[in-house]
BAVOLO-672646 format. One record per residue (C-alpha): x, y, z; residue number from 1. Coordinates in Angstrom, 1 decimal. Example, Ala and Ser with C-alpha at 12.3 -4.5 7.8 and 13.67 -1.06 7.14 Angstrom:
// BAVOLO-672646
{{12.3, -4.5, 7.8}, 1};
{{13.7, -1.1, 7.1}, 2};
***
This chain:
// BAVOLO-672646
{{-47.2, -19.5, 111.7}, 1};
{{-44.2, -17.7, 113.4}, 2};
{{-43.8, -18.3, 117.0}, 3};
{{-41.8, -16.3, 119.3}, 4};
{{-41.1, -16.9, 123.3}, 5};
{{-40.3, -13.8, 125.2}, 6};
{{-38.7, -14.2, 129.1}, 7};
{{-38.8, -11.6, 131.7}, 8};
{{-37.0, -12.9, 135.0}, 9};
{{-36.3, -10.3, 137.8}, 10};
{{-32.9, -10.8, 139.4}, 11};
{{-32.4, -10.3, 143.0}, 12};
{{-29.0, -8.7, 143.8}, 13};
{{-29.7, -7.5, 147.3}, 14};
{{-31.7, -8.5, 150.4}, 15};
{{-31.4, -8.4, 153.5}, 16};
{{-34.4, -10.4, 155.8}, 17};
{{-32.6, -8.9, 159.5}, 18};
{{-33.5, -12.7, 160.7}, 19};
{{-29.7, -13.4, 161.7}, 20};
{{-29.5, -11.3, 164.7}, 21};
{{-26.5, -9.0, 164.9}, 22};
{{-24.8, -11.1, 161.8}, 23};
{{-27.3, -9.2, 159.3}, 24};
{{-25.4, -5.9, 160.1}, 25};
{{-22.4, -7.7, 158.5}, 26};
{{-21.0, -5.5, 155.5}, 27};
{{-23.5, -2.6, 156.4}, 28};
{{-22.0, 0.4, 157.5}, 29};
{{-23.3, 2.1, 160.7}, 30};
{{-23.2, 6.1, 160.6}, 31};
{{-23.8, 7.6, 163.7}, 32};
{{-24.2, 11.8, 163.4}, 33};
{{-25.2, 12.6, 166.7}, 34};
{{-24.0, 14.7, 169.1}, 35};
{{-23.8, 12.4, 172.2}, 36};
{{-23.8, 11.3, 174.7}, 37};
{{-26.6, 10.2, 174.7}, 38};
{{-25.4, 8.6, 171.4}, 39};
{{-28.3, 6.4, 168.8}, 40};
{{-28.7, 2.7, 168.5}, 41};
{{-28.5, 0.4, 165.9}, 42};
{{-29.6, -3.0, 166.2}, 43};
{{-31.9, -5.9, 165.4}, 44};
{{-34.6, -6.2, 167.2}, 45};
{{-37.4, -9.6, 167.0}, 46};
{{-36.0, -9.6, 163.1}, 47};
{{-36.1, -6.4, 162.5}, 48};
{{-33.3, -3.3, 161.7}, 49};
{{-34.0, -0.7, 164.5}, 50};
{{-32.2, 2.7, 164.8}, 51};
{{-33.0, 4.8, 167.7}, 52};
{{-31.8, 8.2, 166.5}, 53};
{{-31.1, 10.9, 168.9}, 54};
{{-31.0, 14.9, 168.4}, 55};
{{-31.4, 16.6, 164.8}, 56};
{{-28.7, 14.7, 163.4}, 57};
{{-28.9, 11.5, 161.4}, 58};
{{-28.6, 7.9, 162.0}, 59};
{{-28.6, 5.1, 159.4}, 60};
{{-26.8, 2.5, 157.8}, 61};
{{-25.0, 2.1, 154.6}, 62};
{{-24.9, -0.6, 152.3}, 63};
{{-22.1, -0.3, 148.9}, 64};
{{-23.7, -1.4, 145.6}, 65};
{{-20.2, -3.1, 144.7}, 66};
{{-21.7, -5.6, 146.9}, 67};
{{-24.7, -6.2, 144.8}, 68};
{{-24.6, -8.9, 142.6}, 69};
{{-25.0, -9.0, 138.8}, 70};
{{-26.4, -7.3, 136.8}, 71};
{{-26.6, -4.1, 139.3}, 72};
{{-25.2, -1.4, 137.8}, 73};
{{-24.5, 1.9, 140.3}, 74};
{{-25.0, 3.9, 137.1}, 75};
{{-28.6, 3.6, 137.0}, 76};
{{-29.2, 4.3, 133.5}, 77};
{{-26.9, 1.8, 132.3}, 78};
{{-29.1, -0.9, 134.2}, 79};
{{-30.5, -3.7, 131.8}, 80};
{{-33.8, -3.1, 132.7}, 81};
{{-36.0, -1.8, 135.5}, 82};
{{-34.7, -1.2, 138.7}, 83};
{{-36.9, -2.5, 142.0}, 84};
{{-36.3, -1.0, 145.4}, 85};
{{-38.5, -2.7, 148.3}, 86};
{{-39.0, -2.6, 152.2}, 87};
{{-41.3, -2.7, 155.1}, 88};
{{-40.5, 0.2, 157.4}, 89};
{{-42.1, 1.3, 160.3}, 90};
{{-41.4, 4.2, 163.3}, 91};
{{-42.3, 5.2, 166.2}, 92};
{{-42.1, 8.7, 168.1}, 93};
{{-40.6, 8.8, 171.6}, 94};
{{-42.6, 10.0, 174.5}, 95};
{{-41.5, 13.3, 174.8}, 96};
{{-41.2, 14.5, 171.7}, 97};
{{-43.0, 14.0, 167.9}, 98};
{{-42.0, 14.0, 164.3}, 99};
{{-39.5, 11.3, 164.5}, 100};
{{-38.4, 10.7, 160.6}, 101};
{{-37.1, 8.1, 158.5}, 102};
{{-35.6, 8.0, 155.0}, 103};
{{-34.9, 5.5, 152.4}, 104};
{{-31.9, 6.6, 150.1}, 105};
{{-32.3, 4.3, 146.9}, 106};
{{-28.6, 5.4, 145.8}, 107};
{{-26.2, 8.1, 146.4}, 108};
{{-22.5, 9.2, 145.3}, 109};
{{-21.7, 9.8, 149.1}, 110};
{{-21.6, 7.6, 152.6}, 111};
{{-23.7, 10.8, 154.2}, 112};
{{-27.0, 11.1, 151.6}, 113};
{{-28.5, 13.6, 152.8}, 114};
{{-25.6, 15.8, 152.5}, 115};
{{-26.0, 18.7, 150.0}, 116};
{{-22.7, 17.6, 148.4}, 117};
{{-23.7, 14.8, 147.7}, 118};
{{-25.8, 13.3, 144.5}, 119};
{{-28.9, 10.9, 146.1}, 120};
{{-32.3, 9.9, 145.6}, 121};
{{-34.5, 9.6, 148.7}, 122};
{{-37.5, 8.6, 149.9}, 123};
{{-38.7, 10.2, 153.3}, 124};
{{-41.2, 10.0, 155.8}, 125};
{{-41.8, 10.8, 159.1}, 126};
{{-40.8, 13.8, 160.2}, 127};
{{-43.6, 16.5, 158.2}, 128};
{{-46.7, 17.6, 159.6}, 129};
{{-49.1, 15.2, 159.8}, 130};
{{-48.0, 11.9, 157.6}, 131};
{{-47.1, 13.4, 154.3}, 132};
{{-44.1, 12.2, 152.9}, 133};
{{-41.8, 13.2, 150.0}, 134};
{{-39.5, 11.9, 147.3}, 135};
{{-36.2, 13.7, 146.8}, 136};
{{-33.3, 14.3, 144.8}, 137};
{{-31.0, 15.9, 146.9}, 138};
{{-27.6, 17.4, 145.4}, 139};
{{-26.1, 21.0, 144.9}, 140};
{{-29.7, 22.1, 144.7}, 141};
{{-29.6, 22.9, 148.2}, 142};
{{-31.6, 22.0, 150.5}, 143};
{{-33.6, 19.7, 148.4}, 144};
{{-35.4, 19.1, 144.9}, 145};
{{-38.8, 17.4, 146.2}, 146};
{{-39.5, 15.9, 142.8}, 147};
{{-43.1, 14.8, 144.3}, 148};
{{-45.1, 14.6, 147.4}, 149};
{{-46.9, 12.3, 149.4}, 150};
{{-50.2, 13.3, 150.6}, 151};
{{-50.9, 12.7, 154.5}, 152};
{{-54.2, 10.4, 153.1}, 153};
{{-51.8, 8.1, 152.0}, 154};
{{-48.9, 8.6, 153.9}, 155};
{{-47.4, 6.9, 156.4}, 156};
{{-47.7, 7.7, 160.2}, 157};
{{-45.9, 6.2, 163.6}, 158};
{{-46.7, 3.1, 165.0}, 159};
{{-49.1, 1.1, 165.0}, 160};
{{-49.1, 1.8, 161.2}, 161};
{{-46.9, -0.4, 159.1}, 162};
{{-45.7, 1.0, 155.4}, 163};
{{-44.8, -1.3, 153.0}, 164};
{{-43.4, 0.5, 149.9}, 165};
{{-42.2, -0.7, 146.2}, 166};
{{-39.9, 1.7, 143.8}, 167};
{{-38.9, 1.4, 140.6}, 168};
{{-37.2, 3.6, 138.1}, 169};
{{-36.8, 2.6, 134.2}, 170};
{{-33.5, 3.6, 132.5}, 171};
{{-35.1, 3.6, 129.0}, 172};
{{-37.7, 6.3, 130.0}, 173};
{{-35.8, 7.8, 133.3}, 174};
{{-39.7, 6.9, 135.0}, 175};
{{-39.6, 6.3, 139.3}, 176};
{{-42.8, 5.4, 140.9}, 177};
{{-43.3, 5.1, 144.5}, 178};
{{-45.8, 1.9, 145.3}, 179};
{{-46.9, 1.4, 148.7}, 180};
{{-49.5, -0.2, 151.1}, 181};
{{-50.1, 1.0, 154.8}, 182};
{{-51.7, -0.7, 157.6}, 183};
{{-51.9, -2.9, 160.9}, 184};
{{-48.8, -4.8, 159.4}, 185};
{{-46.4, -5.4, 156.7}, 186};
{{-47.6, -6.8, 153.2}, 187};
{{-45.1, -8.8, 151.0}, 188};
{{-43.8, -6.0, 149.0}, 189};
{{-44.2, -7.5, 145.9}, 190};
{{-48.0, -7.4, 145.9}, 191};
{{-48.2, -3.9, 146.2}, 192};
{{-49.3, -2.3, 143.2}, 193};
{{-51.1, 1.3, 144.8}, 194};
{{-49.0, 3.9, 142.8}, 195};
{{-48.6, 7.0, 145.4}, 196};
{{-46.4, 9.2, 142.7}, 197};
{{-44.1, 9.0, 139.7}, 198};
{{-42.1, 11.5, 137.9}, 199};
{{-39.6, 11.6, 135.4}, 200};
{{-36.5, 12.2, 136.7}, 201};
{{-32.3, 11.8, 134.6}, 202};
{{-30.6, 14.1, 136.8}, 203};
{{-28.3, 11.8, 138.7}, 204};
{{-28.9, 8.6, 137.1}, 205};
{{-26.0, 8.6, 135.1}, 206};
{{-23.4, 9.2, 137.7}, 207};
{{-22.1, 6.2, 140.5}, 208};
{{-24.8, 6.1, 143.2}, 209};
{{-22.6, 3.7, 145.3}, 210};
{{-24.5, 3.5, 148.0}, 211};
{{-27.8, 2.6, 149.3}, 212};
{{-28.5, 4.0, 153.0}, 213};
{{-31.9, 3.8, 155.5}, 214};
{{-32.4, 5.0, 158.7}, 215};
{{-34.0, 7.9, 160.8}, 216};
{{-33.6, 11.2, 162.6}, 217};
{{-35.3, 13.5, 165.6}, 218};
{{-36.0, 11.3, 168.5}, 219};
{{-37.9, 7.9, 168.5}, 220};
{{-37.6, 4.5, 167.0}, 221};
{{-37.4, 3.3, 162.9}, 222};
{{-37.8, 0.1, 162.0}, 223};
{{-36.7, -1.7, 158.5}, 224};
{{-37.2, -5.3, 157.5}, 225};
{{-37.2, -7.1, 154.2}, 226};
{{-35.0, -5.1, 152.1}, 227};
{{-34.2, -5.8, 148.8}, 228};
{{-33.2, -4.9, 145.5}, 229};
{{-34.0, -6.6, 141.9}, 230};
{{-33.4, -6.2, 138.5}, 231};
{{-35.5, -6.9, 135.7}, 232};
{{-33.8, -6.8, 132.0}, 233};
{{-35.8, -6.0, 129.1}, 234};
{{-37.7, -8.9, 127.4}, 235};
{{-34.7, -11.5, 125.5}, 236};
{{-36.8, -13.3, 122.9}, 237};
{{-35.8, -17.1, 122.5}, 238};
{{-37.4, -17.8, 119.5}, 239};
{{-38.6, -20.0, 117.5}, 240};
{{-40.4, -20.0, 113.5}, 241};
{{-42.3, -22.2, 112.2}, 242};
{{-44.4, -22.1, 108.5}, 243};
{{-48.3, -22.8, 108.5}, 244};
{{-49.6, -23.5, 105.4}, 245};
{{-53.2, -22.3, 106.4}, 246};
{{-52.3, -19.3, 107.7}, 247};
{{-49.6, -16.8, 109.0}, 248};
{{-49.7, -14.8, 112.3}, 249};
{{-47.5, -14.2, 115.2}, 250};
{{-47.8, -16.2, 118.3}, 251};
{{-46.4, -14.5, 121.2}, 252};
{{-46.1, -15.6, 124.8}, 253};
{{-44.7, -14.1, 127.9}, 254};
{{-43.6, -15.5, 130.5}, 255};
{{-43.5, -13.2, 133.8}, 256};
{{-40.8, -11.6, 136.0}, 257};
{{-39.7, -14.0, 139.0}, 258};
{{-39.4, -12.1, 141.7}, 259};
{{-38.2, -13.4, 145.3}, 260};
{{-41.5, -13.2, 148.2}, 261};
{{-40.7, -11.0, 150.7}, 262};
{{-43.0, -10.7, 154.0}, 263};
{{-41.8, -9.9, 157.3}, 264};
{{-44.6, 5.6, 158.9}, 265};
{{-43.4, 12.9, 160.0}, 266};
{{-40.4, 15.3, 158.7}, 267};
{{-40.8, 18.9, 157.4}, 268};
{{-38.4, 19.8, 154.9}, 269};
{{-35.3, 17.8, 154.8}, 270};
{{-32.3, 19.8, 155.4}, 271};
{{-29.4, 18.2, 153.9}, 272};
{{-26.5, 19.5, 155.7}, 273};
{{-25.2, 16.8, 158.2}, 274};
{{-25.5, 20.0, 160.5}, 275};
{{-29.1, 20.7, 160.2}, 276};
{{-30.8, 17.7, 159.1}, 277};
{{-34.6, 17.2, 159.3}, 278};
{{-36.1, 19.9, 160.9}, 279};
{{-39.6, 19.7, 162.9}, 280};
{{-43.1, 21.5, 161.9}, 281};
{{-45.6, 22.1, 164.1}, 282};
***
């Protein structure tokens, strides 16, 4: 009998829990676009990132992949295996006004994402008519390629809904899928397994995205909490062999990927000049 042993751990090389006050906004980078005053807010609030965004431009903060740890690469494709991006994110539209958005840019070759110079995937919510969101690669294409969409059913809408999202992209097969859970509050993010879209997508993974960036735009309140980043290399076989006289087959067991537990929702059509931003739909 030949025996063979095949290991799968996922490696966390970025989280951030927000449960440190104002010292979990060390090494992020805060970019504020508006055009004060009244200027936006960045904080954390009850263990939570909140950005208060004001006016049509952007607000959000950055985070450089050169602080990730190993084995990260900011050249997607030449990541070991698959790439995990997870958060609870919620928002909430101001009194006066609706459509608040929020984005999630999973990497990007430029401190402003959503700029059409710029290379970047993105996730974004928020700010469309009713709670349909979209997933975007956004670059000289201008404004936007919307590589799929999110229907409202499944969507996520302001507060008191809570999203709870899970993205992955593959380098071997250049495969993102968008996993997410909405409801009354956040779920651990590595539970959710409801697949809301995937495409396959190579057209800027094989540049430097060096940055990862969240936040929000319009007028209102975003909320981010348990975000974190994992890698999962494909299977390494530690093996072993072993004769049987009776008979020969192939014993193979695997062992699954260790992943950290992590528990802690309009936009039209994004417009990715810093100038015009998100823009509103009725």
């Amino acid at each position: 009998m030949f025996g063979e042993i095949v290991t799968v751990r996922g490696t966390t090389v970025y989280y951030n829990s927000f449960d440190s006050g104002a010292a979990s906004l060390n090494g992020l980078t805060i970019v504020d676009q508006s055009l004060g005053p009244p200027w936006s807010s960045v904080g954390v609030d009850a263990g939570q990132l909140r950005i208060d965004p004001v006016g049509s431009w952007n607000t959000f903060v950055v985070a450089n992949t050169a602080s990730f740890a190993a084995p990260y690469s900011p050249i997607l494709k030449n990541n070991p295996g698959t790439v995990t991006w997870a958060f609870n994110v919620s928002n909430q539209d101001s009194a006066s006004y609706l459509n608040n958005g929020f984005f999630f840019c999973l990497g990007s070759d430029s401190m402003s994402p959503t700029s059409y110079t710029s290379s970047s995937y993105l996730l974004f919510g928020g700010a469309f008519a009713g709670n349909r969101m979209e997933f975007n690669g956004v670059g000289i294409e201008f404004p936007s390629v919307v590589l799929f969409e999110i229907p409202s059913a499944e969507g996520l809408g302001p507060l008191p809904s809570k999203g709870s999202f899970r993205i992955t992209y593959q380098p071997s097969t250049d495969l993102w899928s968008v996993f997410g859970e909405v409801g009354s509050d956040y779920v651990d993010t590595t539970t959710v397994t409801n697949l809301l879209g995937s495409v396959v997508d190579s057209t800027y993974t094989d540049v430097p995205l060096s940055y990862m960036a969240f936040g929000g735009q319009y007028y209102g309140s975003d909320f981010f909490d348990n975000v974190s980043v994992s890698v999962a290399p494909e299977p390494s076989a530690i093996g072993f062999a072993f004769l049987a006289t009776a008979a020969g087959f192939i014993l193979r067991l695997r062992i699954g990927s260790a992943q950290p537990t992590n528990c802690k929702q309009r936009r039209d059509r994004v417009s990715v000049d810093n100038r015009t931003s998100l823009t509103r739909r009725a």
